[in-house]
C-alpha positions in Angstrom: 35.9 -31.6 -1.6 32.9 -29.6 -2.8 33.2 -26.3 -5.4 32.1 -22.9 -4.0 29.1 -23.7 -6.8 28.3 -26.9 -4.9 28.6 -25.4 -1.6 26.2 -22.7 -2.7 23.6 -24.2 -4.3 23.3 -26.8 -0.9 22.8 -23.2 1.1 20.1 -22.3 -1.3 18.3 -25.2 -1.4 18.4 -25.3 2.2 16.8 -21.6 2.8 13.9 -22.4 0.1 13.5 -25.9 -0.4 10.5 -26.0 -2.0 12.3 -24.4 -5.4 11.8 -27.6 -6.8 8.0 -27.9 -6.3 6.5 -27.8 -9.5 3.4 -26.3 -10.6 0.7 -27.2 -11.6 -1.7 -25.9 -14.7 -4.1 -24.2 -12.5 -1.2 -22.5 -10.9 0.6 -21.8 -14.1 -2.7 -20.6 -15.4 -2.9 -18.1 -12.4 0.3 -16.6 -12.6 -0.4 -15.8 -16.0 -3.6 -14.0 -15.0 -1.7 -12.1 -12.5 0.6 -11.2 -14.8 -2.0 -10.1 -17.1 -4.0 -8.4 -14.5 -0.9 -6.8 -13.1 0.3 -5.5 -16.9 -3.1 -3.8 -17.0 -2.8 -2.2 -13.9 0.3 -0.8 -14.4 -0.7 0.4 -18.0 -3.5 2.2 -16.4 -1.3 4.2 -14.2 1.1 5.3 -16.6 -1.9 6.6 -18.5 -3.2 8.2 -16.0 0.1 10.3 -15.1 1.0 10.5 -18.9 -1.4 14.0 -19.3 -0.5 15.5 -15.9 3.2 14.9 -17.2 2.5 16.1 -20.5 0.4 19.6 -19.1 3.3 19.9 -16.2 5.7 19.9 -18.8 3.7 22.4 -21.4 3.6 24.8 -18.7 7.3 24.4 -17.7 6.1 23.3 -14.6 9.2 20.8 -14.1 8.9 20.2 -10.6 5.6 18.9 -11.0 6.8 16.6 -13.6 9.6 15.8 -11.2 7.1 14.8 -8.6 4.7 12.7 -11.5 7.4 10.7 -12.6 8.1 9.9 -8.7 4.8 9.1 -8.2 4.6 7.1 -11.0 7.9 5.1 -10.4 6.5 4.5 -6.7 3.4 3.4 -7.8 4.5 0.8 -10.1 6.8 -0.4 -7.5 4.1 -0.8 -5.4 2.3 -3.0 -8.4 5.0 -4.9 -9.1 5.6 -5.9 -5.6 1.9 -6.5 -5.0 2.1 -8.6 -8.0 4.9 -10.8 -6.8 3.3 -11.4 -3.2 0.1 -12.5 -5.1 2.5 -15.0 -7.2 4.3 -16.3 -4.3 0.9 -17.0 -2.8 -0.4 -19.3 -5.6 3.2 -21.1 -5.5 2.7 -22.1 -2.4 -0.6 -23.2 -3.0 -2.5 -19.9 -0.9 -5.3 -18.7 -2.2 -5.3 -15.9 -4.7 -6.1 -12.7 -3.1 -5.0 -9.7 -6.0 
């Protein structure tokens, strides 16, 4: 008889067999670029809403700063899941479209 562990590790492997693909350099190379490229993006928006956080909150405008940090959370959200569709892309051997 098989252990609830065995049982569910046959029910993973059967939704996504191709966990056990491995990658090549070219691929690991890419997803480190992505990751890179990805890093940097996100960076850039945090910059970018750091000042309008900063004045919002000099004025006592806290709603605004609410609604920045919102934005901000959203938007790296976004990145993030961009980043991952773009990764699951070169692991299945699609081209990289980021």
């Amino acid at each position: 008889m098989k252990s609830a562990y065995e049982l569910a590790m046959e029910r993973l492997n059967a939704e996504s067999p191709n966990q056990d693909t491995k990658l090549t350099d070219a691929q690991k190379e890419e997803l480190a670029d992505l990751d890179n490229k990805y890093k940097a993006r996100i960076v850039e928006r945090k910059i970018s809403f750091e000042k309008r956080i900063s004045d919002a909150s000099a004025k006592g405008d806290f709603q605004d700063v609410a609604s920045a940090q919102e934005e901000l959370k959203i938007d790296i959200e976004r990145i993030e899941s961009n980043r991952e569709a773009a990764k699951e892309n070169v692991r299945q051997g699609k081209q990289r479209g980021a």
